[in-house]
DSSP file (Angstrom, degrees, kcal/mol; ACC not computed):
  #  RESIDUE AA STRUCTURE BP1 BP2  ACC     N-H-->O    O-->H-N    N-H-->O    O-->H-N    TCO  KAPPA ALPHA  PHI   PSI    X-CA   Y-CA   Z-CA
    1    1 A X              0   0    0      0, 0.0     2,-0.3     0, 0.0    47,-0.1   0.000 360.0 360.0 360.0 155.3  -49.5  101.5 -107.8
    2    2 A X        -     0   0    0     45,-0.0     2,-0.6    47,-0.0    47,-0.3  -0.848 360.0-140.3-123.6 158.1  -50.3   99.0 -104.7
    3    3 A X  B     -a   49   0A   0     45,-2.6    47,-1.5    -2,-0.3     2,-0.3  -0.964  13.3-166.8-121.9 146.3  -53.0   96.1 -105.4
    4    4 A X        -     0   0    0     -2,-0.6     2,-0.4    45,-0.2    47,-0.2  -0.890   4.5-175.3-102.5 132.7  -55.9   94.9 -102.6
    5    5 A X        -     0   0    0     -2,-0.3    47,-2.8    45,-0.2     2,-0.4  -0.807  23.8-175.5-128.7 103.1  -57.5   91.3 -103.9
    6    6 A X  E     -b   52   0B   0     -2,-0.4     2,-0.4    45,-0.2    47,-0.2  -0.918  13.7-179.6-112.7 160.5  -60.2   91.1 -101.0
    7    7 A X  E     -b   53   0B   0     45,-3.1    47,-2.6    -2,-0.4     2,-0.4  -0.931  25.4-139.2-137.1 130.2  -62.4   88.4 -100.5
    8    8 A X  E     -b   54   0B   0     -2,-0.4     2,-0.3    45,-0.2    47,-0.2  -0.868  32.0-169.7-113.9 163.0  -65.0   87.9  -98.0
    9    9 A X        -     0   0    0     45,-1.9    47,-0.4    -2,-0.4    51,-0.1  -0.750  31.7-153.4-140.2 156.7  -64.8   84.1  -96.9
   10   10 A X  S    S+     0   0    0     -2,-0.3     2,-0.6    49,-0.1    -1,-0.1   0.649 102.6  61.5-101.7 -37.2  -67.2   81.8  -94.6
   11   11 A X     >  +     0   0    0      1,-0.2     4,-0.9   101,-0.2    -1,-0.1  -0.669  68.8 148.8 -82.0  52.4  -64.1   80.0  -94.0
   12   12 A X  H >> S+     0   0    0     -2,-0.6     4,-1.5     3,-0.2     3,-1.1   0.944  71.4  46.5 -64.9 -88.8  -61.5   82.7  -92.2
   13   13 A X  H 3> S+     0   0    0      1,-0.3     4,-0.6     2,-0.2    -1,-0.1   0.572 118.9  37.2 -65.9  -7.4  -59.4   80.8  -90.1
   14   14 A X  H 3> S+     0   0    0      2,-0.2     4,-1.7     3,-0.2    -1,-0.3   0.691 113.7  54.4-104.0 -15.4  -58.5   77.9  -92.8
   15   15 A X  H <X S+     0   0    0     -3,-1.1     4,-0.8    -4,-0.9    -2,-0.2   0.636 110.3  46.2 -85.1 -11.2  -58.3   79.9  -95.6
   16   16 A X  H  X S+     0   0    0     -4,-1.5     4,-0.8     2,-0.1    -2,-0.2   0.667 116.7  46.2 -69.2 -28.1  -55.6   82.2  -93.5
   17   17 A X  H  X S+     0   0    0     -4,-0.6     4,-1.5    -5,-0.2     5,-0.3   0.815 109.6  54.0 -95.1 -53.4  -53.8   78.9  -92.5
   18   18 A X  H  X>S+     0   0    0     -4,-1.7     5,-1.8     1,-0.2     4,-1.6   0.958 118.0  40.7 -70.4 -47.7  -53.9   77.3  -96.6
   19   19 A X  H  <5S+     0   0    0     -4,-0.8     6,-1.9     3,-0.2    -1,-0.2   0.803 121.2  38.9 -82.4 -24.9  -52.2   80.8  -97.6
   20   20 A X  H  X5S+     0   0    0     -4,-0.8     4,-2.1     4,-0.2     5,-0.2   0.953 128.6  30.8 -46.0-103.1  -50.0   81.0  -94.9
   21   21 A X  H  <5S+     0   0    0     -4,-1.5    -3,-0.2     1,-0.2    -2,-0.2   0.738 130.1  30.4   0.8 -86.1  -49.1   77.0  -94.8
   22   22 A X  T  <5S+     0   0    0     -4,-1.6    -3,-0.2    -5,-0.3    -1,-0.2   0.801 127.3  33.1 -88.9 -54.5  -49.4   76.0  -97.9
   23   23 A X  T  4<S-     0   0    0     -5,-1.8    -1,-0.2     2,-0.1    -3,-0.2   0.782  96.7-122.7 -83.4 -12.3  -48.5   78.9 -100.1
   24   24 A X     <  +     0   0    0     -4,-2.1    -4,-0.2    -6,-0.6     2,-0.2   0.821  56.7 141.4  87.3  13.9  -46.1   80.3  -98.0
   25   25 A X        -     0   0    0     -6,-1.9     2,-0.2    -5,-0.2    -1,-0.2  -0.603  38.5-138.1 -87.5 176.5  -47.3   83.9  -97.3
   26   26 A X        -     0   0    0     17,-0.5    17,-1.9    -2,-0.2     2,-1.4  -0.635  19.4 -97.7-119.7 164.6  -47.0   85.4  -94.6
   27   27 A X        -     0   0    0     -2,-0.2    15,-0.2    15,-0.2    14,-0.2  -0.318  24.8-178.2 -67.3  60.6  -49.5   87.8  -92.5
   28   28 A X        -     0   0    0     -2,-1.4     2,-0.3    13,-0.2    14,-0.2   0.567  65.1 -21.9 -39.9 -24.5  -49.2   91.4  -92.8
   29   29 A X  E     -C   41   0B   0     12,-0.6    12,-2.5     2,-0.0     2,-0.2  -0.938  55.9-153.5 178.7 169.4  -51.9   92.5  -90.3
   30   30 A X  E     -C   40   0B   0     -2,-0.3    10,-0.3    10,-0.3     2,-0.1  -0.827   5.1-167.8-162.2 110.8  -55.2   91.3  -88.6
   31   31 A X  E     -C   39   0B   0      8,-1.8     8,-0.6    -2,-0.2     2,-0.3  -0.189  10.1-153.0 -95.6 173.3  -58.4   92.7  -87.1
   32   32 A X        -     0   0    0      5,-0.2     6,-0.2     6,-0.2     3,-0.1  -0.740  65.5 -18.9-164.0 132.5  -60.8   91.6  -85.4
   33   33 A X  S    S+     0   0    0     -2,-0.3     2,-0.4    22,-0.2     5,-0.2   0.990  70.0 167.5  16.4  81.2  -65.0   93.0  -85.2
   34   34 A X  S    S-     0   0    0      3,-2.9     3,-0.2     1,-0.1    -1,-0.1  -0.755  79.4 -21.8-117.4  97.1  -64.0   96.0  -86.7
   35   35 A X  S    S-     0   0    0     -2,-0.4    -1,-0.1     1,-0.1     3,-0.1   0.452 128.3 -54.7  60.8  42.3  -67.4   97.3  -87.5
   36   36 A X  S    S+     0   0    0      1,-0.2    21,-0.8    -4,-0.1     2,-0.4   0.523 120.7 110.4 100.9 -13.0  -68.6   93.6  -87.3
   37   37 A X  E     - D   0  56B   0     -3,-0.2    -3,-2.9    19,-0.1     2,-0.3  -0.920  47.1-171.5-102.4 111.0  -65.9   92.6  -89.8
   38   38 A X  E     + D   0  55B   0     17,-2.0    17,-1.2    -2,-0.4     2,-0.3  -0.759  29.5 153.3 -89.5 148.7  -62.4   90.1  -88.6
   39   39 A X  E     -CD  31  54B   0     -8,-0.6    -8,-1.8    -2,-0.3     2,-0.3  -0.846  34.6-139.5-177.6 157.3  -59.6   89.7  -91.5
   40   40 A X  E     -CD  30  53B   0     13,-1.9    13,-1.8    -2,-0.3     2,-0.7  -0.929   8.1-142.1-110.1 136.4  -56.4   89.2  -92.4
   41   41 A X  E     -CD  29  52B   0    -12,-2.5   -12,-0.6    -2,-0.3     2,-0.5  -0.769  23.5-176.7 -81.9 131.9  -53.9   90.5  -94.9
   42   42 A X  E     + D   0  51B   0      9,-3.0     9,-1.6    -2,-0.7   -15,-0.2  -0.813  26.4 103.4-135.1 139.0  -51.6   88.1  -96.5
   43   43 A X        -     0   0    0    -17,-1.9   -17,-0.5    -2,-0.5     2,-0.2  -0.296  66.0 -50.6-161.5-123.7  -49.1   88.8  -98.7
   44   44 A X    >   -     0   0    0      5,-0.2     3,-1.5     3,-0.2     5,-0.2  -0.808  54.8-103.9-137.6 126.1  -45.2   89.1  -98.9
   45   45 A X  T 3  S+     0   0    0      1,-0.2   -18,-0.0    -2,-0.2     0, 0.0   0.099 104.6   8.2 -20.1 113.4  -43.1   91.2  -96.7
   46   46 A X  T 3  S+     0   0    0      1,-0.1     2,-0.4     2,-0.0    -1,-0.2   0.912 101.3 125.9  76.4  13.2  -41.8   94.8  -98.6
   47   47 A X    <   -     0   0    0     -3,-1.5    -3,-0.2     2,-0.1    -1,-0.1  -0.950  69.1-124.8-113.1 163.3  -44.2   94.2 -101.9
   48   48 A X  S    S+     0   0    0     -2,-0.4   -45,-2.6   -47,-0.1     2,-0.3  -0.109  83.3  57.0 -53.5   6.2  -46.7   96.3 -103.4
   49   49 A X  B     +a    3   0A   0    -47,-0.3     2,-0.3    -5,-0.2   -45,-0.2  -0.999  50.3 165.9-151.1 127.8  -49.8   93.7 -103.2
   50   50 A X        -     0   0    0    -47,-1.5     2,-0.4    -2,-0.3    -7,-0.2  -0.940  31.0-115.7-145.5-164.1  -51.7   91.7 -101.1
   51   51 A X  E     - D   0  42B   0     -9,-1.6    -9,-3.0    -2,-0.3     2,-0.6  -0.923  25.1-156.9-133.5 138.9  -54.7   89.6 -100.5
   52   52 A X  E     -bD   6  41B   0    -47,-2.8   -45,-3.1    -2,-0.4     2,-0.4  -0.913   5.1-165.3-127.0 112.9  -57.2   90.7  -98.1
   53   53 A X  E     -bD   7  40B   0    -13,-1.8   -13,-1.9    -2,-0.6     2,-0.2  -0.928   9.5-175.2-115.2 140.2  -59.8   88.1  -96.3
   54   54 A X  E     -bD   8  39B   0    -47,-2.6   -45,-1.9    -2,-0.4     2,-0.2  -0.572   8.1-174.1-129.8 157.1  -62.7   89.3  -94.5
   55   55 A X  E     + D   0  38B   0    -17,-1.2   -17,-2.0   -47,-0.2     2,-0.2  -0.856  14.7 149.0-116.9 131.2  -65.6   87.6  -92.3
   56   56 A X  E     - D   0  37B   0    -47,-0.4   -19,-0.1    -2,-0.2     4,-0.1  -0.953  65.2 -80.4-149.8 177.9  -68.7   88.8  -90.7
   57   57 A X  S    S+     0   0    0    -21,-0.8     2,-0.8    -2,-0.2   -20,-0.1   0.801 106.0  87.3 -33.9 -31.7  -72.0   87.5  -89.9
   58   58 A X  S    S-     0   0    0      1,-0.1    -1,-0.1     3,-0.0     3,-0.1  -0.736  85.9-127.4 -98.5  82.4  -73.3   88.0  -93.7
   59   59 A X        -     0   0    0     -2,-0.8     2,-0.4     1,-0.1   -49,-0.1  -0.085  20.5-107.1 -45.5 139.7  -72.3   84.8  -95.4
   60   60 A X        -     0   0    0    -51,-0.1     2,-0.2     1,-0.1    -1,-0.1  -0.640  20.7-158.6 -82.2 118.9  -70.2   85.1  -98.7
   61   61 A X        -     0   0    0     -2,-0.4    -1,-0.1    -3,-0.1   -52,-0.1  -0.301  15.8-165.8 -64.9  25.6  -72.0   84.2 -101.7
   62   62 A X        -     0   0    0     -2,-0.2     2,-0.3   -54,-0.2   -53,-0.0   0.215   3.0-169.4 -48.5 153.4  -68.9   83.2 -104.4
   63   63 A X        +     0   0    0      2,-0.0     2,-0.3     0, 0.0    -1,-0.1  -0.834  30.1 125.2-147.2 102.3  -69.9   83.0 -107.9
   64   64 A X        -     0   0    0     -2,-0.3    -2,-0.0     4,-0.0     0, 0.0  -0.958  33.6-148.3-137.5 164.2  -67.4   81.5 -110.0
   65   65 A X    >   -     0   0    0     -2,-0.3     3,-1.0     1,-0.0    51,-0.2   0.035  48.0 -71.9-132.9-116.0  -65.8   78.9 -112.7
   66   66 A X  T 3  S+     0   0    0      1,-0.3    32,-0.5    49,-0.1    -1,-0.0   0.520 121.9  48.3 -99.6  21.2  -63.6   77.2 -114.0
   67   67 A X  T 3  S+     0   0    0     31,-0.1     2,-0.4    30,-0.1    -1,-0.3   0.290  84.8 100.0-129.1  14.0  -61.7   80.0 -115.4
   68   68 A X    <   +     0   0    0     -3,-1.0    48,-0.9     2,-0.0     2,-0.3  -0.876  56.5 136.4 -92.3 102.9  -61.6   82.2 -112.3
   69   69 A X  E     -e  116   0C   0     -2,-0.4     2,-0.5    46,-0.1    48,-0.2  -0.955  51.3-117.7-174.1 165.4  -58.1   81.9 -110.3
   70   70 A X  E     -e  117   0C   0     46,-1.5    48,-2.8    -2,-0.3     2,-0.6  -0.694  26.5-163.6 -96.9 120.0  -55.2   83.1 -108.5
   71   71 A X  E     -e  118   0C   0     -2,-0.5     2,-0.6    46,-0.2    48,-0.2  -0.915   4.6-170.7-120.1 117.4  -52.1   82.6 -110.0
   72   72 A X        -     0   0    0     46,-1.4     2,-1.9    -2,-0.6    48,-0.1  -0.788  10.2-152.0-102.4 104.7  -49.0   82.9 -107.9
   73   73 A X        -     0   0    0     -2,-0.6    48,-0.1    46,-0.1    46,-0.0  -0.545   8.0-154.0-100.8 102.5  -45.2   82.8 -109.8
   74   74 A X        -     0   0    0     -2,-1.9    49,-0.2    46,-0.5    48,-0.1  -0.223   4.6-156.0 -38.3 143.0  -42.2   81.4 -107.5
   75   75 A X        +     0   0    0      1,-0.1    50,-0.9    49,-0.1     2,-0.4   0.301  67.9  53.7-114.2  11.7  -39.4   82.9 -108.8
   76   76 A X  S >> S-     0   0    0     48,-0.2     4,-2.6    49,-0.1     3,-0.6  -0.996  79.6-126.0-134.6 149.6  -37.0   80.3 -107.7
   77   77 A X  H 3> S+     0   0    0     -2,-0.4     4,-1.8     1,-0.2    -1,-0.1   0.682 105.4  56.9 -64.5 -12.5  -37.1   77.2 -108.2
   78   78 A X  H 3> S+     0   0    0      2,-0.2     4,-1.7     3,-0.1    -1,-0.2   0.860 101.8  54.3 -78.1 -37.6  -36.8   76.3 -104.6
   79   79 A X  H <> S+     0   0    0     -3,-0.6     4,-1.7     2,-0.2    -2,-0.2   0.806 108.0  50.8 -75.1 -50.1  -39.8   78.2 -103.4
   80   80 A X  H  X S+     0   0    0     -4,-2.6     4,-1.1     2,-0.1     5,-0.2   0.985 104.7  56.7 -56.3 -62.1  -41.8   76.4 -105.9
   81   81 A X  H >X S+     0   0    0     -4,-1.8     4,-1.4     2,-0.2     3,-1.1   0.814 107.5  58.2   1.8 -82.4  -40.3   73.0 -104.5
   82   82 A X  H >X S+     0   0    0     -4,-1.7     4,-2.6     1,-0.3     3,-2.4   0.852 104.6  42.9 -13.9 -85.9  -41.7   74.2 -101.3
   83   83 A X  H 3< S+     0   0    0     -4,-1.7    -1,-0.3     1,-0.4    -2,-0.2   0.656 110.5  54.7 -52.4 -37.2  -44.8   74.6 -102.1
   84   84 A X  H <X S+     0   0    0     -4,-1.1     4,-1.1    -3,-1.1    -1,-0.4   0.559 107.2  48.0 -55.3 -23.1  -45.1   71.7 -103.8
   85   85 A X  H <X S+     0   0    0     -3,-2.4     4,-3.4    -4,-1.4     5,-0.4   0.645 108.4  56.7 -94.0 -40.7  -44.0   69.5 -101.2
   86   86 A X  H  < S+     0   0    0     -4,-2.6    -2,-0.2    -5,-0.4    -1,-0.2   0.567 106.8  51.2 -92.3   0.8  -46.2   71.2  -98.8
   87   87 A X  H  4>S+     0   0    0     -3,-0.3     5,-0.6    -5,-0.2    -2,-0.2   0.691 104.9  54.4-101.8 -23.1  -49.0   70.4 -101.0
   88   88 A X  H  <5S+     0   0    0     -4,-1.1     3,-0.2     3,-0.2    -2,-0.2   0.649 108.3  48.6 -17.0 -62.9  -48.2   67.0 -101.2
   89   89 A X  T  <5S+     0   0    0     -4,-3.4    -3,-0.1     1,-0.2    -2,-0.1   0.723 109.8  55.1 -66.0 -27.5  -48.1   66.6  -97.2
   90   90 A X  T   5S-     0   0    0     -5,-0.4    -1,-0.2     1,-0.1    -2,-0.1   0.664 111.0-122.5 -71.6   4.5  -51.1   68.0  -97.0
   91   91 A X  T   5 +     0   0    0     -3,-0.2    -3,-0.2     1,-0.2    -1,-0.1   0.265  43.5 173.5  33.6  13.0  -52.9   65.9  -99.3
   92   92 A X      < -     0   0    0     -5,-0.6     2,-0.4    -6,-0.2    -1,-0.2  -0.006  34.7-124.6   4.3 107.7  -54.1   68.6 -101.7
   93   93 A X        -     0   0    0     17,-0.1     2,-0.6    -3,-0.1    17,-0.3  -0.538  19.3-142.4 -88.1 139.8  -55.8   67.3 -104.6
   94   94 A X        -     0   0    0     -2,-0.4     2,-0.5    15,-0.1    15,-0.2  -0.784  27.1-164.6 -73.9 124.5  -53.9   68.7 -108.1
   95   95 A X        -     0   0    0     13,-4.2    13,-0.3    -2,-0.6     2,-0.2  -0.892  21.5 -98.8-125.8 150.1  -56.6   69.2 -110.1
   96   96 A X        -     0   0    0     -2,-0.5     3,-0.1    11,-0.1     4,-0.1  -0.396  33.3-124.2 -67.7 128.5  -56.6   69.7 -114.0
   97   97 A X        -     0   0    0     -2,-0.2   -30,-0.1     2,-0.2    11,-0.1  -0.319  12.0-137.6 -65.7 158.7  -56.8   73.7 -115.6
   98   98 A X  S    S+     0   0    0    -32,-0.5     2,-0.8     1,-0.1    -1,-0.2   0.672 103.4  59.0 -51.5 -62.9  -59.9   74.0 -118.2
   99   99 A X  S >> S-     0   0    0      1,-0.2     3,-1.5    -3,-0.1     4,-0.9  -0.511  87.6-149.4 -86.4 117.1  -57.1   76.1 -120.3
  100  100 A X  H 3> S+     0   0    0     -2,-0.8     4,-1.2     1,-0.2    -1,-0.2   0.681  80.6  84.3 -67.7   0.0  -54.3   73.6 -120.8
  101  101 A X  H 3> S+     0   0    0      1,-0.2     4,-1.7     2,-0.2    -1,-0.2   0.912  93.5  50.8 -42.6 -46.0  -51.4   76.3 -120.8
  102  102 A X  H <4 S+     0   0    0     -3,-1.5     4,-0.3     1,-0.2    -1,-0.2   0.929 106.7  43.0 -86.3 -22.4  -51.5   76.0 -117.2
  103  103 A X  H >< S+     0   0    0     -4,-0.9     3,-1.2     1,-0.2    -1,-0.2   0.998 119.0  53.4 -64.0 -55.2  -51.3   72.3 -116.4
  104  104 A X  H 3< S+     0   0    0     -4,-1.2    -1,-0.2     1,-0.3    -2,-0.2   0.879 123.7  28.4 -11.3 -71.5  -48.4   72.6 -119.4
  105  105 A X  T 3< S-     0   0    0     -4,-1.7    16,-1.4    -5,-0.1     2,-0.3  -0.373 133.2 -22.0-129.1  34.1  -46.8   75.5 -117.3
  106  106 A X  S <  S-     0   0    0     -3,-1.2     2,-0.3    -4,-0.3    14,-0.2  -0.980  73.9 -79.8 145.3-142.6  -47.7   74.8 -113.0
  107  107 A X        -     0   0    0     -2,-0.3    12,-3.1    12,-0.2     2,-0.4  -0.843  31.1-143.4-157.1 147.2  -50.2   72.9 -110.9
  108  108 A X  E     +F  118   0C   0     -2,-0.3   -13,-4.2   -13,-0.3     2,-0.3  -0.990  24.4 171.6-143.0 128.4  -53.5   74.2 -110.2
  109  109 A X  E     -F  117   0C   0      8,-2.3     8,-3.2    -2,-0.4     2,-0.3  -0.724  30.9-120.4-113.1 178.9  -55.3   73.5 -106.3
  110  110 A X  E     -F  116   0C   0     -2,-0.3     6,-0.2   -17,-0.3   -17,-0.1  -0.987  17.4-134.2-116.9 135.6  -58.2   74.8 -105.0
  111  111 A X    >   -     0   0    0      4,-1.2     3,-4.1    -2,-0.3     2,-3.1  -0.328  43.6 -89.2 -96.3 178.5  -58.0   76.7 -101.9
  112  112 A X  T 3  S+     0   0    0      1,-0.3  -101,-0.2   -98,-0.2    -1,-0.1  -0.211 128.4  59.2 -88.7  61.6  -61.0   75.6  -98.7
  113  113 A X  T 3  S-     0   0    0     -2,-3.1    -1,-0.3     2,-0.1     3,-0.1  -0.087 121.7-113.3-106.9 -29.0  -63.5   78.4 -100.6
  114  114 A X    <   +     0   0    0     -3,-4.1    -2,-0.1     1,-0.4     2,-0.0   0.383  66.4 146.8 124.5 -30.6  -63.2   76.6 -103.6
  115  115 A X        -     0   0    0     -4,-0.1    -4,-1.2     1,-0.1     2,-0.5  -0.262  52.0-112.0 -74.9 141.1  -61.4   78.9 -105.6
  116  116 A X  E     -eF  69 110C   0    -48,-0.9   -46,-1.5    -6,-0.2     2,-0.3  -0.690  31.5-172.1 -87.5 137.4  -59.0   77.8 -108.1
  117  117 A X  E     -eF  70 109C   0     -8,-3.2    -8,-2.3    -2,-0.5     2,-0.4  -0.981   3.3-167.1-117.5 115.3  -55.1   78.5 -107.4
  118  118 A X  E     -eF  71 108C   0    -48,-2.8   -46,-1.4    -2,-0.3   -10,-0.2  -0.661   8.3-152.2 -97.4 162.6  -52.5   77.8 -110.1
  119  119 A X        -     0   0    0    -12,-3.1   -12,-0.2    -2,-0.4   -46,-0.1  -0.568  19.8-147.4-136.5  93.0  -48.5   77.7 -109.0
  120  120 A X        -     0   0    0     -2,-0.2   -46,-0.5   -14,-0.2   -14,-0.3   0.098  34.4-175.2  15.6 105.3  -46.5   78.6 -111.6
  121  121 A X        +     0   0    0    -16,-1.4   -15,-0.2   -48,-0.1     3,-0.1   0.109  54.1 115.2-132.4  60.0  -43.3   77.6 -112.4
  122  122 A X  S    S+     0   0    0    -17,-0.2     2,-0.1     1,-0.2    -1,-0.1   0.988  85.8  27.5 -68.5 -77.8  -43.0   80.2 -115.6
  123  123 A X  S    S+     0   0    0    -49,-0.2     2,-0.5     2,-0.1    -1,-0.2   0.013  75.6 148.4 -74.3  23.7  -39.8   82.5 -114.0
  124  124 A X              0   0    0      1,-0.2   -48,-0.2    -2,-0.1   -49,-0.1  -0.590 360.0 360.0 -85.0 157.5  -38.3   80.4 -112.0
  125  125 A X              0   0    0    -50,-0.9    -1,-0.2    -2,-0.5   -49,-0.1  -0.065 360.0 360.0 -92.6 360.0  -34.2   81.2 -111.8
């Protein structure tokens, strides 16, 4: 089985640039007014999953709270490093989980929709 997470965004080109940058995935493909709709796919090279964000004229409505979020697990300890570091330069605020397992068990940002992101450092090797 392959996963899609798509998301339609007001916010295209900095929310392709925070997951890129910041998380460190990379871009698998890209459109542009394809039936009125630009997006990108973002993901990792050669996995089964990615995250797909979309823009069009018809602003995105998000509805969510504090228990809604994307949780990504490094599986080396270096690749978290990374990330951290790069959330760091950026000035990224870390912001505290509603469920304390995750502050316990990663770091949780928000990405420029708003959306809460944890990073994980459960598996890391």
């Amino acid at each position: 089985m392959e996963f899609r997470n798509a998301r339609h965004t007001n916010n295209l080109k900095p929310i392709v640039e925070f997951y890129t940058k910041i998380i460190g995935l990379k871009v698998l493909f890209s459109f542009e007014n394809h039936n009125d709709y630009s997006g990108s796919l973002i993901g990792k090279p050669g996995h089964d999953w990615h995250i797909e964000f979309t823009a069009s004229k018809d602003m995105a409505k998000h509805k969510f709270d504090d228990e809604d979020m994307m949780v990504f697990y490094p599986t080396e300890k270096s690749e978290y490093n990374e990330i951290v570091e790069r959330i760091d330069a950026n000035n990224i605020e870390i912001i505290k989980a509603k469920n304390p397992f995750w502050d316990d068990n990663g770091i949780m940002i928000k990405d420029p929709d708003g959306f809460r992101i944890i990073i994980s450092d459960m598996k890391l090797i």
